[in-house]
C-alpha positions, 0 to 999 in steps of 0.5 A: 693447693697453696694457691687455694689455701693462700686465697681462704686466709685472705678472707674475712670472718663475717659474723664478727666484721658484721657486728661491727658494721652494724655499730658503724652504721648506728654511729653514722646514723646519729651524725645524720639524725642530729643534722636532722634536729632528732637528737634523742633518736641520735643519741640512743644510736650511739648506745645501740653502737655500743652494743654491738661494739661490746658484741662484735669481740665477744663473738669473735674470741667465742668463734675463734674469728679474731683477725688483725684486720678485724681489730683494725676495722674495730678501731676505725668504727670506733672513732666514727661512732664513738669519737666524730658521732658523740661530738658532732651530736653534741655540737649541733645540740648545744655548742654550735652557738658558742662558735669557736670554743664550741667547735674546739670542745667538739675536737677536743673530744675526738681529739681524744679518743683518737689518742685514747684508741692509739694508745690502748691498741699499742699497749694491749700485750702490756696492759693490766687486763683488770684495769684501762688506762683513761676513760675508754671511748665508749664509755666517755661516748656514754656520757656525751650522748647521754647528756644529749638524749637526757636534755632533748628527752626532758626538753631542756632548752640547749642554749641555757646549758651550752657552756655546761655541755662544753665543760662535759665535753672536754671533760670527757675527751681529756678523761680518755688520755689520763692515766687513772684507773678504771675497772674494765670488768674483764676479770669477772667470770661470765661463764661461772655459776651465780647465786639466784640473788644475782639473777634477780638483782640483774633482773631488777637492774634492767627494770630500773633502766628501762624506768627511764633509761635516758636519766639512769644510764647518764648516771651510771656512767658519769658515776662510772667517770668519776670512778677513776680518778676517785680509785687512782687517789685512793691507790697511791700515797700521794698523787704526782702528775704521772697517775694523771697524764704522761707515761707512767714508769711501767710505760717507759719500762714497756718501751725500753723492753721492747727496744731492747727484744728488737735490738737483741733480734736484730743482732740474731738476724745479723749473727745469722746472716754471717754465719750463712755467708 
């Protein structure tokens, strides 16, 4: 009997795990279709990952499916399809002919992410839910591609904005491992009931996006990136090197708390063991 009930927790939730397959592949197939030079088919696989990337949770916490190891499957999809994906798009569109510094731009951005993803996971009992620390991943993924789908929609030549997309790119990846603030919309109450002037003005939203989708949702979320910095200023008095970059004081607080529950464990376990013997 605990043989079988050992062998069922060792499985794996399908319907979350398969969501963020499908985001993984979405990622991969844009780093093939941009070496395939169809870089606005490569860039609008990279919205559609994060589609199931903001489904693949959602579903999990709505079916009671969540997993360690789904959470850790989730940030390597991550990586790939919004850190190596958006980057690699970007060089063979536009930086591939300013060799190093384009290349550098490239990593500088995955760089990013990568430190972006390992600092959301570590902080995630401690963080303020209504707020991310630095421009989360998918979002600076928006931008970069966005740019992407935006020029190769308009057929802007790549080579006269090569230095414009490498400052986006950087950009972008030094947004991600910042401390400003930005909104995480996790306080709003989707199950709640709404006004109808709220359905019609979500209907009317889709109507604008689908107008030109490339163009408004660059927008949104450039708009979205220059949110943070503009909230973090206006939130303090004056502005110190700690509300851009660095540990913060509540992150050295974090870190000495928990220091402190693993040392007083530690002495419990100790206590424990020579009262046993």
């Amino acid at each position: 009997m605990s043989n079988n009930s050992s062998t069922k927790n060792r499985g794996i939730f399908l319907l979350p795990n398969l969501l963020t397959t499908a985001g993984l592949f979405s990622g991969f197939f844009a780093i093939v279709a941009s070496m395939n030079n169809q870089f606005e088919s490569a860039a609008i696989a990279i919205f559609i990952a994060m589609v199931f990337d903001g489904l693949d949770g959602r579903v999990a916490r709505m079916t009671n499916t969540q997993s360690d190891f789904g959470a850790e499957y989730d940030s390597m999809a991550d990586i790939v399809s919004f850190g190596m994906a958006p980057a690699l798009v970007m060089y063979n569109w536009a930086l591939s002919d300013l060799g190093k510094f384009g290349w550098l731009a490239a990593f500088i951005f995955v760089a990013g992410g990568a430190l972006r993803l390992a600092r959301f996971n570590t902080n995630l009992g401690s963080s303020d839910k209504r707020f991310f620390q630095g421009l989360a991943i998918p979002s600076a993924a928006a931008i970069v591609s966005g740019l992407v789908w935006v020029g190769s929609k308009y057929e802007v030549d790549p080579n006269s904005i090569s230095y414009l997309a490498a400052i986006v790119t950087i950009c972008a990846g030094l947004l991600m491992v910042s401390n400003f603030r930005y909104h995480s919309f996790k306080d709003v109450d989707w199950r709640g009931r709404v006004s109808f002037v709220v359905i019609l003005a979500v209907v009317l939203a889709f109507v604008v996006v689908a107008t030109e989708p490339s163009l408004v949702l660059f927008t949104i979320f450039f708009l979205y990136a220059l949110s943070g910095p503009i909230l973090t200023i206006r939130s303090v008095n004056r502005l110190e090197l700690k509300h851009v970059v660095g540990d913060t004081d509540e992150d050295c607080d974090d870190e000495v708390e928990k220091k402190e529950d693993e040392s007083a464990k530690k002495q419990h376990s100790e206590d424990e063991t020579t009262k046993s013997d």
